[in-house]
N, C-alpha and C positions, 0 to 999 in steps of 0.2 A: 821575358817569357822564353821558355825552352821549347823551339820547335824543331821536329826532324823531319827534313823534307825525304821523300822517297820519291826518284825520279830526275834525272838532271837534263831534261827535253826542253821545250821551247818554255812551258810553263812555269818547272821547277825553277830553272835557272834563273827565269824573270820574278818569281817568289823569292829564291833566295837573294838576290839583288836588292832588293824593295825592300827586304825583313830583316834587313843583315845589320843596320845601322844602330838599331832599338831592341834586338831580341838575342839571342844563344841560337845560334843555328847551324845544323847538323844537316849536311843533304848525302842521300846517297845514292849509289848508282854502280853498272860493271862496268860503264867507259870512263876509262879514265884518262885520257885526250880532255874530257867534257868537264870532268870533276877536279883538275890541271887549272884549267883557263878560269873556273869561276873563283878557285883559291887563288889567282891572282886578281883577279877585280874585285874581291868582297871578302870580308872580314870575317870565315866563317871554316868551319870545319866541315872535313869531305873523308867520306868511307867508301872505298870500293868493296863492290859484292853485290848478291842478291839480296833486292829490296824485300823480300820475303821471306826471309832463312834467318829462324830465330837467333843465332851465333852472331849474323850481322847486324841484330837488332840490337842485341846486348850491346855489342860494341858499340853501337850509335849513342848508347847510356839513355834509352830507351826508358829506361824504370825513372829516369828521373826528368824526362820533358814531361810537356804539359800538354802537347800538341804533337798529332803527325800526321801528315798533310801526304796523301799516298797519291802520285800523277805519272804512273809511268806506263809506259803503251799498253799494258796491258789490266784489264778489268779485272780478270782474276787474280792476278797478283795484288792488284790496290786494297780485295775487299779480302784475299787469305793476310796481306801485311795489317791490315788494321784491325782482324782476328789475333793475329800472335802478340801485338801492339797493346790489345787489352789483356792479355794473358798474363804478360812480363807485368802490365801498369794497370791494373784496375779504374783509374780515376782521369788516364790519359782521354782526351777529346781526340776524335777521330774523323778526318775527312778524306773522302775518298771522289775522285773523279773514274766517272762510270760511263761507259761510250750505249752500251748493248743495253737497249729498250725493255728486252725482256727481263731484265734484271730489276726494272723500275716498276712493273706492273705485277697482279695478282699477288700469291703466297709470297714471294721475295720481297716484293716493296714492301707487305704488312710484316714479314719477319724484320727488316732494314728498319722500320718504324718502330716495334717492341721493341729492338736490342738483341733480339734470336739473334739476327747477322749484327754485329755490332760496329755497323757504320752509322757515326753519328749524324754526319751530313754526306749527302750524296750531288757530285754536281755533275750533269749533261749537257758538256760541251753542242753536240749534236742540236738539243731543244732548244739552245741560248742563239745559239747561233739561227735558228729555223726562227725563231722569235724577233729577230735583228733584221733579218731580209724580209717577212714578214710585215714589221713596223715601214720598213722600204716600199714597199708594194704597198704597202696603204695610205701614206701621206706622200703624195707625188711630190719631185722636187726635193725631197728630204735627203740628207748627205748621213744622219746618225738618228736613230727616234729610241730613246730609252723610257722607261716606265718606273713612276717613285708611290711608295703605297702601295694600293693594289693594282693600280692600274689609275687613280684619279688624275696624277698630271705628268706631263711626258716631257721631257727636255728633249729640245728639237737642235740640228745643226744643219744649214742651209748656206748654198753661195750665192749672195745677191749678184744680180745681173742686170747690166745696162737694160732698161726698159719698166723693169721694176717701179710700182708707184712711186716707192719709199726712196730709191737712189737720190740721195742729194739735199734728202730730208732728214732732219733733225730726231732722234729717237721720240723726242717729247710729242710728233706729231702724230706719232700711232694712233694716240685716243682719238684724236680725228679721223684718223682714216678709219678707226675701227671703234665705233663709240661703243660698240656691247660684248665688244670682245676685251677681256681681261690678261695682259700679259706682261712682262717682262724680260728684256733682253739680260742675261748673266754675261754675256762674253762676246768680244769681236774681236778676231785675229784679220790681222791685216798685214799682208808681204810677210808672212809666217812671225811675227809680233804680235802679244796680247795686248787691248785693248780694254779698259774697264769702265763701260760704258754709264757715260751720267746722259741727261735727259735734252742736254745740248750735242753730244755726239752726233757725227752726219753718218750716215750709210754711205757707203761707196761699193763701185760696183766689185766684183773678186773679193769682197769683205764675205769673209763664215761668221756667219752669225747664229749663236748660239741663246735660246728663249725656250722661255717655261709658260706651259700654257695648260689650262684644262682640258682634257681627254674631248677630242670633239672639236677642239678649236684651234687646232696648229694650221691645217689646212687653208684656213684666214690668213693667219701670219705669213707665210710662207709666198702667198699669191702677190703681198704687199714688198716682197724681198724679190721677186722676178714676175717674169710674165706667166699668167695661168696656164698649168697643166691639165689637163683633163685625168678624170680617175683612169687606171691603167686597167684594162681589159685584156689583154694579149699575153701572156706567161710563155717564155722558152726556159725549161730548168736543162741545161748542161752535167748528166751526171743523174744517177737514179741509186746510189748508194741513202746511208743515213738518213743524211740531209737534205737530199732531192725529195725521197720521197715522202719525209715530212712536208717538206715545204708544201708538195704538191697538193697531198691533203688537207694543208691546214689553209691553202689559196686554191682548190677547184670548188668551190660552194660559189663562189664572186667572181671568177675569172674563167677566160680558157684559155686551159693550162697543158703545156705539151712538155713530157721529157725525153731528151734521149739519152739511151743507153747503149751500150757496145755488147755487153755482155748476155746472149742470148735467152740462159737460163734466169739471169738477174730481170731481165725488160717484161719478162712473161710474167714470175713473181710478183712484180709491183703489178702489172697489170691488171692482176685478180684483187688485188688488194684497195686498190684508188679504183672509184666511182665513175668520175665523167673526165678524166684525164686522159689524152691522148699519149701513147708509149710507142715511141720509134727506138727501131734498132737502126744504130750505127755510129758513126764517128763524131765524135760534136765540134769537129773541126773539117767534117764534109761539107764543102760550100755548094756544091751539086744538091745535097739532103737541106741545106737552111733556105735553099733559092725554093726549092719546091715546097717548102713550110713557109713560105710568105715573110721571110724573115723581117722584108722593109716594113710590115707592120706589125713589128712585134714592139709593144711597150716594154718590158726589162725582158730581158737575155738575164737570166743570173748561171752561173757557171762555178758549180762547189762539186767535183770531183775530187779524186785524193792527188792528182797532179798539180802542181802549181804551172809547170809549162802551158799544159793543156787546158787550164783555164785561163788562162794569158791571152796564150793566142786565139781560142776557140771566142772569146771577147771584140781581140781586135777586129777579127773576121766580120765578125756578126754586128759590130761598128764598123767598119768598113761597107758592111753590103745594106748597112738603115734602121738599125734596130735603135730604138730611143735612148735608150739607156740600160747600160753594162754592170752588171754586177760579179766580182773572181774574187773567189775566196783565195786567197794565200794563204800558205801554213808557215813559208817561211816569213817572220817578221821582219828582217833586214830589205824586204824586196816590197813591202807595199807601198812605202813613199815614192819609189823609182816608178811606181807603174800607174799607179791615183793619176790622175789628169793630164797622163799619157795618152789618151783613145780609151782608157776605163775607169769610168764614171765614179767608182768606189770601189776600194779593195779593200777585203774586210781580215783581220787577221784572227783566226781562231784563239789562240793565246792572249791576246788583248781582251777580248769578250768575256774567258775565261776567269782570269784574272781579278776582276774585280767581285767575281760571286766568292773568292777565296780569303778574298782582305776582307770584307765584310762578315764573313768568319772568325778571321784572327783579330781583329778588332774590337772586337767584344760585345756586348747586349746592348750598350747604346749606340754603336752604329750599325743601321739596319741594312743599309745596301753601301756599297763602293760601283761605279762606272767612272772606267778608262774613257777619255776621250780625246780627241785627237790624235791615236796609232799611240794613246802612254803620256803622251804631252798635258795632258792637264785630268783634271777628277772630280767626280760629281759624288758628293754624299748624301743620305739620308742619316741626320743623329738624331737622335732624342734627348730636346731640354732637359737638363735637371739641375733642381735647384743645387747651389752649394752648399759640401757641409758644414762649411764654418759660416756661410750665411753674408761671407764678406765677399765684393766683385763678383755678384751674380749677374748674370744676364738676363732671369725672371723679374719677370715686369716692367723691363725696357719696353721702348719704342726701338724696333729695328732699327731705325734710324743712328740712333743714340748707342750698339753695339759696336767699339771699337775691333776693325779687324784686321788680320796681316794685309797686307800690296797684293793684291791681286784677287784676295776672295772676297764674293760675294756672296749675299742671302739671294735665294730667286723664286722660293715660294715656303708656304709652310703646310702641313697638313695637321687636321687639328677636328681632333670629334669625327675622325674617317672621311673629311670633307676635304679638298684642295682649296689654298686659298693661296693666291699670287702677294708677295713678300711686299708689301707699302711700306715707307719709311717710317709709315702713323701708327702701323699697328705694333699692337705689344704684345712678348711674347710670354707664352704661359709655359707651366711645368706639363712636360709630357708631349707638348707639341712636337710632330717630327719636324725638323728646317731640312729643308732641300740647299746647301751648299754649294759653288759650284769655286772650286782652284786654280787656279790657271799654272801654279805650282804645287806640284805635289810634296815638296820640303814642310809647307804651312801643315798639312794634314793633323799632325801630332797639336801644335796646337790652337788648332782649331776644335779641335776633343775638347780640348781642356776648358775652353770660352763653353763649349753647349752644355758639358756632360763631366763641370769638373769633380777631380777625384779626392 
């Protein structure tokens, strides 16, 4: 496939990375320092210039990809490049990453949906990410909560901890501990090594354990992995841009939710906007302003401002002075492994979030979703069975069990007739069923295609 990346920022560049091995790919961009260093790590051709300026489309050879995947700072240029995009190529797929809300709602979104604007797909970093911290706040103790279908079962990621039931028990023993709960562990990393867990594995404590469980029921799992958390009632959002004040709306209904803000005219704004949310002006690295907000009882602190300094520190602080648990977003991905279980609890990197609503894209109609997991370290899929055409080494009508597959991947549920159903060795599988996959290397991805949904 011929795809032309527009943008060589933190996304692009991890796209063209990832796409570079298996496809034609064309990125481009005006920094050329950026478009330099990715022609020496990846196989791939780089155009300097404006990602929007039909002359540098051409040269991209534009008229002859199949894809152009538009990610760079700016919204209007991603939705005027993928205008001119269809202009030169008629028939080219067009995705475009879109930050400004207003762009998704009323007349725009239903133009975006016709083809009026002709963005074929639209992705909002902002709502993925408001949806990510979200899943945080709602299943206590949870380190990653994604969602496979529409929402029926959610691959969870948790660190066990000395005290936990399960430490020092056998995975087999779960259905004891939990006889009406349905689950499956996919993955244990242990001393940063993956794990591919059979039904003799012991939990230990510092072990992430990674499990698929129906909507409803992680919160079980999870209590059996450490000691019980109580539901989180107390919200501090660091930061009232985008994605604060998503958050805040989409968690003041269940919680009390407090943001601050710096920016005078920005804290008034939300203010009119959000409901029963408290809006403080001022620094979110004022420890004067988090003592007199009660900080020692605050359940998460999450800190998504556009600095990465100042969600760093504004964290530490706010762990330092009692807050339960820390949430800082990072934009730069080189710095969230240095900072994860430093004093902040989870560091979420926007571009890894990203990232996989755009493979699931470029992967075609039978794979429904892609999640990064572990900061890019490993990947969770959503495929869709299908029989083979020549009818020979299909995997319709196995028993899971009986599905040979690469080192490291797992089945860990399936969904089938819109219902979730957790992946047994007994059951068989049918045409159309989606499998919940879970990699611990993302090399297998390619053929692991080819086992669900060969060609």
């Amino acid at each position: 496939m011929k795809i032309v990346i527009l943008g060589a920022g933190a996304v692009g560049s991890t796209l063209a990375a990832l796409l570079s091995e298996e496809n034609d790919i064309v990125i481009v961009d005006n920094n050329s320092s950026a478009l330099n260093r990715l022609e020496e790590e990846a196989d791939l051709k780089t155009i300097l210039g404006g990602c929007s300026y039909p002359n540098v489309l051409v040269k991209s050879d534009i008229a002859n990809a199949d894809m152009v995947v538009a990610v760079t700072g700016s919204d209007e240029t991603n939705i005027v490049a993928c205008m001119i995009a269809k202009v030169l190529n008629g028939s080219i797929k067009t995705i475009a990453r879109v930050r400004e809300a207003s762009y998704l709602r009323g007349k725009t979104k239903e133009a975006m949906d016709s083809g009026l604007i002709p963005v074929d797909i639209h992705v909002s970093p902002e709502q993925l990410i408001t949806d990510q911290i979200q899943g945080l706040i709602d299943i206590p103790g949870s380190l990653q909560v994604l969602e496979f279908g529409t929402g029926q079962l959610n691959l969870v990621a948790v660190k066990a901890v000395k005290g936990g039931p399960m430490i020092g028990h056998e995975i087999g023993d779960l259905k004891d501990h939990m006889p009406k709960v349905d689950t499956r562990v996919a993955a244990i990393f242990r001393k940063g090594e993956s794990i591919v867990p059979t039904g003799s594995t012991s939990i230990e404590a510092n072990d992430e354990v990674f499990f698929i469980s129906k909507k409803g029921e992680a919160t079980n799992v999870i209590n059996e992995m450490r000691t019980k958390e109580d539901p989180y009632k107390n919200i501090i959002i660091a930061g009232g841009g985008k994605i604060g004040s998503r958050l805040a709306k989409a968690t003041e209904g269940n919680h009390n939710v407090k943001i601050i803000e710096a920016d005078s005219a920005r804290a008034r704004t939300i203010s009119e906007k959000l409901s029963s949310t408290i809006v403080l002006e001022g620094s979110v690295s004022d420890k004067s302003l988090l003592h007199d907000e009660n900080i020692e009882n605050t359940d998460v602190f999450a800190a998504v401002t556009n600095d990465d300094e100042a969600n760093v520190m504004s964290c530490l602080l706010a762990k330092e002075m009692g807050a339960h648990k820390v949430i800082a977003l990072i934009n730069n991905p080189a710095y969230v492994d240095l900072v994860q279980g430093r004093g902040i609890d989870i560091a979420i990197a926007p571009s890894q979030i990203t990232i996989g609503t755009f493979l699931a894209e470029i992967e075609g109609q039978d794979v429904v979703k892609v999640h990064s997991l572990r900061r890019g370290a490993a990947e969770a899929i959503e495929a869709i069975a299908k029989e083979s055409p020549s009818g020979k080494d299909s995997c319709i009508g196995k028993e899971l069990g009986e599905i040979s597959l690469p080192e490291g991947v797992t089945i860990g549920a399936l969904i089938r007739d819109n219902k979730g159903k957790i992946a047994h060795d007994h059951v068989h599988l049918r045409e159309n069923d989606h499998v919940i996959v879970f990699l611990t290397n993302k090399k297998h991805l390619k053929e692991v295609k080819s086992i669900f949904s060969p060609k």
